[in-house]
PLY file of the C-alpha trace (Angstrom):
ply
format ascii 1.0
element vertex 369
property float x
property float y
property float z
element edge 368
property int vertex1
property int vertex2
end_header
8.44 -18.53 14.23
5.85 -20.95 15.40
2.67 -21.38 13.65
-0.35 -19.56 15.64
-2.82 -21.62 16.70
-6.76 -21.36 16.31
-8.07 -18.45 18.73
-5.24 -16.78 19.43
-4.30 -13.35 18.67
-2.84 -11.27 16.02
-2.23 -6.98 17.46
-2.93 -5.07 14.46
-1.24 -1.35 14.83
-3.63 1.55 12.99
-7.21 1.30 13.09
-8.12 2.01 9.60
-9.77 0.30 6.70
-6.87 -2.14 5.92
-6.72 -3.21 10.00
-10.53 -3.17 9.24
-10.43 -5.91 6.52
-7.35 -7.48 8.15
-9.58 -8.31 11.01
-11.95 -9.63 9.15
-9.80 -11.92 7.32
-8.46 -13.24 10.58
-11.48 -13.90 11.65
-12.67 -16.11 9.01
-9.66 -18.24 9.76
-10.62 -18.46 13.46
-8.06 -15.92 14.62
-8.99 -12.90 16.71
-7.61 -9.55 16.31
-6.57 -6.64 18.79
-5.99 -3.44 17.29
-3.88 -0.63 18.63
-4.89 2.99 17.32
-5.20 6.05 19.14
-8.82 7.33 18.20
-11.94 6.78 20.09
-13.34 5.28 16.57
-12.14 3.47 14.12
-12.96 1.08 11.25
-10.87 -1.53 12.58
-11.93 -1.66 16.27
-15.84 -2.32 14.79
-14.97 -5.27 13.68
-12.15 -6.66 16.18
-12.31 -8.86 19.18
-10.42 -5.82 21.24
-8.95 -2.66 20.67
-6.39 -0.68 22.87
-6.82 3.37 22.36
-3.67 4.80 23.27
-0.63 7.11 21.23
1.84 4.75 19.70
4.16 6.32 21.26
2.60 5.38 24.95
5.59 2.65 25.58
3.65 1.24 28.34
0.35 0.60 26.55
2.40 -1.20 23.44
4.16 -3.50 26.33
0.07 -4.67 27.63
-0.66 -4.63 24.02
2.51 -7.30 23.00
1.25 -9.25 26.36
-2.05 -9.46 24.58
-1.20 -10.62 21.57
0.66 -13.51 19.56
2.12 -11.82 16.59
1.62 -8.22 15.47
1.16 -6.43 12.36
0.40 -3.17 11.01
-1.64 -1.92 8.62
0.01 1.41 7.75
4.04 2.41 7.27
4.23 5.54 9.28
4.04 3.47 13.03
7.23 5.40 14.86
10.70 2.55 14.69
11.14 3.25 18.18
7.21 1.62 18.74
8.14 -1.27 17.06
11.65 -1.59 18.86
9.26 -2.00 22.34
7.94 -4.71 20.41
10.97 -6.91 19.61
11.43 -9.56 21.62
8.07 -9.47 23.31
6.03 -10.56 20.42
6.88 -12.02 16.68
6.72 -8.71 14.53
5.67 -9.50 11.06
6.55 -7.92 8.91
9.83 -6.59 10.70
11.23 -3.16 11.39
13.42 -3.48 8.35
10.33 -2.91 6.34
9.63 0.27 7.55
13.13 1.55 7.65
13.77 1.49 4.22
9.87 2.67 3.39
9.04 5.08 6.09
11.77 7.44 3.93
11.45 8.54 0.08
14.86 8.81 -0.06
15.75 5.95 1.74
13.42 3.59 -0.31
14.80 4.89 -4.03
18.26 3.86 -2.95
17.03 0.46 -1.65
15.73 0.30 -4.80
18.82 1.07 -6.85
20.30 -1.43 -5.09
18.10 -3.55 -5.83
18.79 -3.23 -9.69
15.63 -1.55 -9.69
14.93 1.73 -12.30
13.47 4.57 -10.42
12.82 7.86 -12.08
15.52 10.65 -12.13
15.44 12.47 -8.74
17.86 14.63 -5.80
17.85 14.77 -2.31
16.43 18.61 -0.98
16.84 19.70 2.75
17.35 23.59 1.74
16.41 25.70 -1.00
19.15 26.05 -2.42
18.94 22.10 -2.56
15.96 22.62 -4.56
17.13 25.35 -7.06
20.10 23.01 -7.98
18.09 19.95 -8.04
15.59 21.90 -10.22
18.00 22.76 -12.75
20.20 19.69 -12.60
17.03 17.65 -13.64
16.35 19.74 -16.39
12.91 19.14 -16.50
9.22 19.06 -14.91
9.47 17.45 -11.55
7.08 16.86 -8.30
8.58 17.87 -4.56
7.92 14.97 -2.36
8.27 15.04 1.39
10.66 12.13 2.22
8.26 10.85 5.11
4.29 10.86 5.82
3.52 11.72 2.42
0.16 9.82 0.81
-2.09 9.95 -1.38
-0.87 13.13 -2.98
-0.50 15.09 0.55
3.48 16.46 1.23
3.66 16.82 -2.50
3.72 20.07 -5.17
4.46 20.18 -8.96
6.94 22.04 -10.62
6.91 23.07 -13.96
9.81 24.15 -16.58
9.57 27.74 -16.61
6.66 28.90 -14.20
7.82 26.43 -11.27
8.15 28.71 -8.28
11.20 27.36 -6.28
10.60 29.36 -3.35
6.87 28.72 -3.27
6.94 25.01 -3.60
9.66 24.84 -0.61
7.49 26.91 1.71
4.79 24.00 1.01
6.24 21.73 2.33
9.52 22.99 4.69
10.83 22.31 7.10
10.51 18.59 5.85
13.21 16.84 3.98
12.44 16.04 0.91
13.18 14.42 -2.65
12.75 16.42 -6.17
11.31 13.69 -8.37
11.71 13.76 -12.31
8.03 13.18 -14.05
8.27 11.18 -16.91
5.87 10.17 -19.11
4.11 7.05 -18.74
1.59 4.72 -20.32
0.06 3.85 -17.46
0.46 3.26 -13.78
0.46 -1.01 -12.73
1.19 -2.11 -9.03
2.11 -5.91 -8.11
0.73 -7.38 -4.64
3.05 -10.08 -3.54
2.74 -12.59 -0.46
5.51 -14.16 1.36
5.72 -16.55 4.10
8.62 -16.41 6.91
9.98 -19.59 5.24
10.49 -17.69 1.90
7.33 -19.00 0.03
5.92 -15.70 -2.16
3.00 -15.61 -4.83
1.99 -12.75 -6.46
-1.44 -11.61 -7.60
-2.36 -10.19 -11.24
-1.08 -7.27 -12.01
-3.81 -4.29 -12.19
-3.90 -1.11 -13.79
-4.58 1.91 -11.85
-5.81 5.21 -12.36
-5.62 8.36 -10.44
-7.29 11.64 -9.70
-5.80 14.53 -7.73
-3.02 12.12 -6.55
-6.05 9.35 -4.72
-6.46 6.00 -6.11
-9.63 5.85 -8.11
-9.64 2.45 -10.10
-7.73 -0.59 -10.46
-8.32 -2.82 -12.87
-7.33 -6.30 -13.87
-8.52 -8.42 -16.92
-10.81 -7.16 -19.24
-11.37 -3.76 -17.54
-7.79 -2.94 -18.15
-7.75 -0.21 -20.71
-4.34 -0.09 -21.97
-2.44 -2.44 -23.94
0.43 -3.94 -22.04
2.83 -6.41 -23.25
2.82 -9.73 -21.07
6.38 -9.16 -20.17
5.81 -6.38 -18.75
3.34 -8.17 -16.03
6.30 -10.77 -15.93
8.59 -8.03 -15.01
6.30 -6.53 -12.30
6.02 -9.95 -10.40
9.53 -10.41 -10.66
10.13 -6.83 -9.02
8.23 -7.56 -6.33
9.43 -10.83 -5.25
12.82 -9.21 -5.54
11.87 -6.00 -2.97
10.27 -8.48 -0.84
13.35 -10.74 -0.40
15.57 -7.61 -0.17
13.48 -6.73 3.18
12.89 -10.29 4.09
9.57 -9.08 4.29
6.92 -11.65 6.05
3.06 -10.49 4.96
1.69 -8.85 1.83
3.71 -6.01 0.27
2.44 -3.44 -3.01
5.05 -2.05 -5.55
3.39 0.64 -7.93
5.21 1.01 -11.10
5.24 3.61 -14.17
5.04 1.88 -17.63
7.12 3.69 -19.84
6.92 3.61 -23.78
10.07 3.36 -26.12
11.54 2.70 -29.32
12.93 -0.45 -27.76
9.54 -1.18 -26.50
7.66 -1.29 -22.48
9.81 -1.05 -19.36
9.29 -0.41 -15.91
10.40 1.99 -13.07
9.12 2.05 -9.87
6.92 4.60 -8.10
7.17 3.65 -4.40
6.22 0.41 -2.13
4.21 -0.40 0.33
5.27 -2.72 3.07
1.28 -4.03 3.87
-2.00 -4.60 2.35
-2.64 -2.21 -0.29
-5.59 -0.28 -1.95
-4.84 -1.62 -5.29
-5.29 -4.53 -4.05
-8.50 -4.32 -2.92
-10.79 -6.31 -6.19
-8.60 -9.69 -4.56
-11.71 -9.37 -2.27
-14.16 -10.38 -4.93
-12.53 -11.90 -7.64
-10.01 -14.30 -5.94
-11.11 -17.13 -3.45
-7.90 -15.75 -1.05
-7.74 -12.09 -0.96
-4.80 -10.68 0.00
-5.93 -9.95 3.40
-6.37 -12.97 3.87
-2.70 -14.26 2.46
-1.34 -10.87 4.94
-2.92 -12.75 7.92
-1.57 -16.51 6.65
1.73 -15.24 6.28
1.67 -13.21 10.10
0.17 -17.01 11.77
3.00 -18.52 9.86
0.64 -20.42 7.67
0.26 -21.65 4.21
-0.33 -19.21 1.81
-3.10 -19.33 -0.47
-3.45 -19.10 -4.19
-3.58 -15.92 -6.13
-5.45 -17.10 -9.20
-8.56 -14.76 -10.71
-12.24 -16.49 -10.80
-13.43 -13.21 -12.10
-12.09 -9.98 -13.91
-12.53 -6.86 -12.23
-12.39 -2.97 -11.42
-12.48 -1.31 -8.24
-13.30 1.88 -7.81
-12.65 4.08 -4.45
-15.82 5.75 -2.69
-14.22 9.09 -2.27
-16.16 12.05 0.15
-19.76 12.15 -1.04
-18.90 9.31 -3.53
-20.23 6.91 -0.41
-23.99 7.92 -1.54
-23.64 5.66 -4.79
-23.27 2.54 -2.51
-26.83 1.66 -1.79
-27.57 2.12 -5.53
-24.25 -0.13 -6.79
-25.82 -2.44 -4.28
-28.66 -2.96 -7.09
-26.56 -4.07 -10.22
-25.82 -7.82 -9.45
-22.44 -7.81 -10.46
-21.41 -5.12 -7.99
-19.75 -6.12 -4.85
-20.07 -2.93 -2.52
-17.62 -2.45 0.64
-17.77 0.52 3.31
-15.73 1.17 6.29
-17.81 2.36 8.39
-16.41 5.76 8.90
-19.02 8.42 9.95
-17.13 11.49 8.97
-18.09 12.47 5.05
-15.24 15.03 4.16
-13.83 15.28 0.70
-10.70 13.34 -0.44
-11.64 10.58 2.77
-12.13 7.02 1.27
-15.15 5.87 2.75
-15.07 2.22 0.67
-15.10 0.76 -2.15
-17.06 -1.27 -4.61
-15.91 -3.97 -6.87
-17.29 -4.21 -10.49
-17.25 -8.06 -11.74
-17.47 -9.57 -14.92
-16.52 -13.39 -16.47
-12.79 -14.73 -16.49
-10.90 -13.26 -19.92
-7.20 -13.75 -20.93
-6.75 -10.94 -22.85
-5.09 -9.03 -19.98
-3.17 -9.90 -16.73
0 1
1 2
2 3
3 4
4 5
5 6
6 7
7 8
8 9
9 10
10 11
11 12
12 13
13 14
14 15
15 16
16 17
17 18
18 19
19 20
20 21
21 22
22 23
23 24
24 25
25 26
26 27
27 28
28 29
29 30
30 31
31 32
32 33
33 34
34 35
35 36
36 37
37 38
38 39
39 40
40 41
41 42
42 43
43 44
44 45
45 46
46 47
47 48
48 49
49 50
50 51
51 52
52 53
53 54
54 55
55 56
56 57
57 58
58 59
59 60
60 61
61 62
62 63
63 64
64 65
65 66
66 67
67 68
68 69
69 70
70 71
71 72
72 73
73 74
74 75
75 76
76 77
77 78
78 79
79 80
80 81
81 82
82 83
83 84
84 85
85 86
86 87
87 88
88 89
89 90
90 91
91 92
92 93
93 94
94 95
95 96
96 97
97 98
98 99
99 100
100 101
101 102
102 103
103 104
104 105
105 106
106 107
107 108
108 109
109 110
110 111
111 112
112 113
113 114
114 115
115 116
116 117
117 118
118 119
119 120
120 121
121 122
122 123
123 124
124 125
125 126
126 127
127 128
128 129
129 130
130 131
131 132
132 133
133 134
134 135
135 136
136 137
137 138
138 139
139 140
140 141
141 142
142 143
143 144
144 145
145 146
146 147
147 148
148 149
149 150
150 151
151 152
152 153
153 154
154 155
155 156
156 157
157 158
158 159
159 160
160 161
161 162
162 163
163 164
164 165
165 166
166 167
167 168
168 169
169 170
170 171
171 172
172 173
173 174
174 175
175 176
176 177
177 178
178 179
179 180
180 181
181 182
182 183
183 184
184 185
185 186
186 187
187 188
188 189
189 190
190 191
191 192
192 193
193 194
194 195
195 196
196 197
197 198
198 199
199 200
200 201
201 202
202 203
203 204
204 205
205 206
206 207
207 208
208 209
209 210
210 211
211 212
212 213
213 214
214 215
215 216
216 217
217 218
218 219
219 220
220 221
221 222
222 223
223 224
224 225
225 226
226 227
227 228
228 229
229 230
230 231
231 232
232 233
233 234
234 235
235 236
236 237
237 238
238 239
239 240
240 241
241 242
242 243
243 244
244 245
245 246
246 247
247 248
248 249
249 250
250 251
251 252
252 253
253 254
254 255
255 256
256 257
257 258
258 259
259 260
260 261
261 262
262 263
263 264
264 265
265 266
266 267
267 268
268 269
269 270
270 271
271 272
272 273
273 274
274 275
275 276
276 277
277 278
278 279
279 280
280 281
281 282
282 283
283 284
284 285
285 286
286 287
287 288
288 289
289 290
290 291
291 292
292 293
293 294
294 295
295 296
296 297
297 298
298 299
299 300
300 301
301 302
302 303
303 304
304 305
305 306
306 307
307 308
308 309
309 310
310 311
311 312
312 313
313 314
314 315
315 316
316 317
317 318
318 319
319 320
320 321
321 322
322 323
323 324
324 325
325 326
326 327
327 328
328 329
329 330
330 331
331 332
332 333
333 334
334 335
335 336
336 337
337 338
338 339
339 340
340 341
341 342
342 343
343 344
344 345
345 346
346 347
347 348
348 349
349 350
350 351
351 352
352 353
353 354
354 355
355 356
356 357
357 358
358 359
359 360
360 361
361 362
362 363
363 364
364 365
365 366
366 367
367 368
């Protein structure tokens, strides 16, 4: 791939807060952005140089949309494979369709995984309910349905429970999909790695955060001395090592997330991992504030095909999601000095819709990673 130059153009597909933030990393690196997203509105398209509103499956718009462009991204998984085939060969992809084939699909992804040498927790393919009633029972224990594709932030899933799960009920959720029955297992705490890597094979990883949920949305992530539970450093070790590993395994070019589950036992912390993200990533969002090259920033680097920028911490920090009506706190976080306050400029206040984000800062500490 040959480096981009200053000025030209990067096609971002999805129009959301990531393309959003994408574009505005570009931009401070001289690049412009042209985003491709099928509503009349988006967060993105504010803040690009150009924006082409069309469905992506409109083959003819995505060929005067690679025309357009210099290299293309995305900055969400569930872009259609046959979209990105009209792509190939028109326009450097980066990161490539392998990274949503083994992503786009739950099942899919855990077997990618395994393959990796990677621990995942317990789980069975479903398709029928009968599927499900033997999965059920086979695992023995509480477990969450998961749609194998489209599923985020805690939509295409329902909990079952030892004893009052309701078989029939939870597969009426969420049929006709495919999905996977998942094991829970009891964790410490969730932790997610956010790794970079170049088309020549160069990767660095940011600190690890801690993250904590509500209702199955993001709420914080924390790194440093707003990280509340007591992890052993290996761990952390263990989690950048992961991630390097899943991004060679796709020969992924950009940034990519894995989220992990920190589990306790006699013979002390280990990992298994929760899912991955081929792109930018929400937990990833403090790297705004509290590293001098955010990981937007290292996403759009690694698309031009240029050096990637360090991952060190100037600052510790917690981020916490502005969920629904959440948004009104902004002006007032705006106040507090070490508060740095992000919104996305979406006009629609609806609950369980992240709106932005702010990012709570505090002095450099070593007492967590």
């Amino acid at each position: 791939m040959t480096a981009l130059r200053t000025g030209d153009t990067i096609g971002i597909l999805g129009g959301g807060q990531l393309g959003r933030m994408l574009a505005m990393g570009a931009a401070q690196l001289g690049l412009q952005t042209l985003i491709f997203a099928p509503e009349e509105e988006s967060p993105a398209a504010q803040v690009a140089a150009g924006c082409i509103r069309a469905d992506y499956t409109d083959l003819d718009a995505l060929s005067e949309f690679a025309a357009c462009c210099q290299a293309v991204t995305f900055e969400f998984e569930n872009v259609p494979k046959t979209s990105l085939e009209v792509l190939v060969g028109k326009v450097p992809l980066r990161p490539g369709i392998m990274a949503l084939e083994k992503t786009q699909d739950r099942l899919i992804e855990k077997r990618f995984l395994e393959g990796l040498g990677l621990s995942v927790a317990p789980y069975r393919p479903v398709d029928t309910l009968n599927d499900l009633t033997d999965a059920f029972d086979a695992l023995g224990r509480d477990a969450i349905l998961k749609t194998r594709r489209f599923g985020y932030d805690g939509k295409g899933q329902v909990n079952l429970k030892r004893g009052s799960g309701d078989c029939a009920q939870a597969w009426s959720a969420v049929a006709p999909a495919p999905s996977v029955l998942e094991a829970r297992v009891p964790f410490l705490c969730e932790v997610s790695a956010i790794v970079a890597r170049g088309k020549d094979g160069e990767a660095v990883v940011y600190d690890v955060p801690q993250n904590t949920h509500s209702g199955g949305i993001l709420q914080t992530s924390s790194v440093g001395s707003f990280a509340t539970t007591q992890l052993s450093p290996s761990v952390y070790d263990e989690a950048r090592t992961a991630a390097v590993a899943v991004a060679e395994g796709l020969d992924h070019v950009g940034v990519l997330a894995v989220e992990f589950f920190v589990l306790d036992s006699d013979s002390g912390q280990t990992l298994i991992v929760n899912e991955v993200a081929p792109r930018v990533h929400n937990t990833g969002h403090w790297t705004l504030d509290a590293c001098a090259i955010s990981q937007f920033e290292n996403h759009i680097r690694a698309v031009a095909g240029w050096p990637l920028g360090a991952t060190q911490r100037h600052s510790d920090a917690m981020m916490t999601n502005l969920i629904g009506e959440d948004i009104a706190q902004a002006q007032a976080a705006l106040a507090e000095p070490q508060n740095a306050v992000h919104v996305y400029g979406k006009t629609e206040v609806r609950p369980g819709r992240k709106l932005g984000h702010l990012t709570r800062l505090s002095s450099l500490t070593q007492s967590a990673l």
